[in-house]
C-alpha positions in Angstrom: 62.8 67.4 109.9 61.4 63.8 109.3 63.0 61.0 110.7 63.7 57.9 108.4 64.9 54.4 109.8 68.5 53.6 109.7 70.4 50.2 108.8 69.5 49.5 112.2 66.0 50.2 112.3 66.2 53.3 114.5 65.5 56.9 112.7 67.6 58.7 111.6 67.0 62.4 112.3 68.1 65.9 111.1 68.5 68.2 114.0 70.3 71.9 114.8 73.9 71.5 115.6 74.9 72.3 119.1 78.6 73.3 120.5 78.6 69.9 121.5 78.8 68.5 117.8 81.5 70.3 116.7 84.2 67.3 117.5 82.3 64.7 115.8 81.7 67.3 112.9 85.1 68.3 112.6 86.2 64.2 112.3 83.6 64.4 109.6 85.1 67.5 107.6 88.7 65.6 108.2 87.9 62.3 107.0 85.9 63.9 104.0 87.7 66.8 102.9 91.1 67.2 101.8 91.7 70.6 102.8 89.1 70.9 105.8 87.6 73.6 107.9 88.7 73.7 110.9 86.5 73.2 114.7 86.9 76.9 115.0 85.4 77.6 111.7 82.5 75.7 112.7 82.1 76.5 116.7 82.3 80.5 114.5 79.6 79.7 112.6 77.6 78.6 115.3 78.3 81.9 117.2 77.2 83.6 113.8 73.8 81.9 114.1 73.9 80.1 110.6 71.5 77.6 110.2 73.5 74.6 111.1 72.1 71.0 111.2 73.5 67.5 111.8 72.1 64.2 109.9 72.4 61.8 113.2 72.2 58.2 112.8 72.1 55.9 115.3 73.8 58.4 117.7 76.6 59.0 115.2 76.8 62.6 113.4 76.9 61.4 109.5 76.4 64.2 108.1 76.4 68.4 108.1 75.4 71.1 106.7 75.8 75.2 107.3 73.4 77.7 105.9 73.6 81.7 105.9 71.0 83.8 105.1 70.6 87.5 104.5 68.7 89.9 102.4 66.0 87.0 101.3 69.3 85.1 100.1 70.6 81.8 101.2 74.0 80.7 100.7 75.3 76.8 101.5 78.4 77.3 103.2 79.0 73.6 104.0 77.2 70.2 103.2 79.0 67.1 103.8 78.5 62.9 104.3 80.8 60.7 106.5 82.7 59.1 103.5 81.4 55.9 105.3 77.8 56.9 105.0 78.0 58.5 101.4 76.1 56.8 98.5 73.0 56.4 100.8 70.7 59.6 99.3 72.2 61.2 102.7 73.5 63.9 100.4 70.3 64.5 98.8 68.2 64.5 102.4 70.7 67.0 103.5 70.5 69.4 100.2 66.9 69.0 100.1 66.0 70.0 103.9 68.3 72.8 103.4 66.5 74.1 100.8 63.3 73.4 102.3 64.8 75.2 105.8 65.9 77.9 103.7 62.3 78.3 101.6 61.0 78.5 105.1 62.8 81.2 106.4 61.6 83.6 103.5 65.0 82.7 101.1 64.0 83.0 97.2 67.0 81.9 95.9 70.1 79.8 97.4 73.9 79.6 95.9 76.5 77.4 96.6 80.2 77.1 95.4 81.4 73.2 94.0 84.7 72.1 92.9 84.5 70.9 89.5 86.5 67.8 90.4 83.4 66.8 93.0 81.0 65.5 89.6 78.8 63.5 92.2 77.9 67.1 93.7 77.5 68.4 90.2 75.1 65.7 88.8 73.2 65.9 92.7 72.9 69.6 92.5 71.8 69.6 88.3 69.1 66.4 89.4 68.1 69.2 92.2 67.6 72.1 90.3 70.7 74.1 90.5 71.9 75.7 87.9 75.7 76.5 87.0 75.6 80.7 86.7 79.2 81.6 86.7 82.7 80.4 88.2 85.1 82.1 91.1 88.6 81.9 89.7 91.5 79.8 91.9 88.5 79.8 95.0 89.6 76.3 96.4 92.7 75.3 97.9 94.6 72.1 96.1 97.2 70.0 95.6 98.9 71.7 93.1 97.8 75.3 93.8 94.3 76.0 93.3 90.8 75.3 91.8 87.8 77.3 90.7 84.4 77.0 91.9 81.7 76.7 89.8 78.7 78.8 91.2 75.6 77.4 91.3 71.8 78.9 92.0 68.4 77.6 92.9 65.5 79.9 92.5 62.7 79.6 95.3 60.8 81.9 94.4 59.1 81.5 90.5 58.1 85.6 89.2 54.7 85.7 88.5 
């Protein structure tokens, strides 16, 4: 994946996550999230072989994201920007070389889950081309019990 500069004039790079991420991930998830993954959930992933990739900046991991895919389907398990880094177009350089990672691997479609309390991911996934195609009923944890999903779809592959 292409490497852009950074604040400090070094690139910053996308690369595969290793074992050896999983810390500085997992401090991500915490500081980001309200009700996080935990390290396991991420070192399990890795021993899955998802497609997982860090956004590394200047040596520090500021950003993630976790892709599965199966039967010409790609789902976005996790994508997520230090709360210190967010509001940068990080977000958008994750989703879009996840897509492109996922086009690349013979995916024709990709679906995520969003909280419909997280509108920034909303509006970044609509200006994407995602499209809302149903909801999963009390599917995130929350302060006062539980929240849907809305489930969203990108189509890679246009029918001919």
């Amino acid at each position: 994946m292409s490497a852009q500069p950074s604040a400090s004039g070094r690139p910053a790079s996308l690369r595969p996550m290793r074992e050896a991420d999983v810390d500085a991930v997992y401090s991500v998830e915490r500081r980001a999230y309200e009700f996080p993954w935990t390290a396991g959930i991420f070192r399990d992933c890795l021993r899955a072989d998802y497609l997982a990739w860090v956004l590394d900046i200047d040596g520090v991991i500021a950003g993630y994201f976790l892709l599965s895919l199966a039967a010409g389907e790609a789902h976005v398990l996790n994508i997520c920007v230090a709360p210190e880094f967010q509001g940068h177009g990080h977000g958008r350089r994750l989703l879009r070389s996840l897509v492109q990672l996922a086009r690349s691997r013979g995916a024709q479609r990709i679906f995520l889950e969003v909280r419909p309390s997280n509108r920034h991911a909303i509006v970044l996934y609509d200006q994407e081309g995602f499209n809302e195609i149903g909801r999963r009923p009390r599917y995130y944890p929350a302060k006062d019990g539980r929240e849907d999903a809305i489930v969203m779809a990108m189509e890679l592959v246009l029918p001919e």
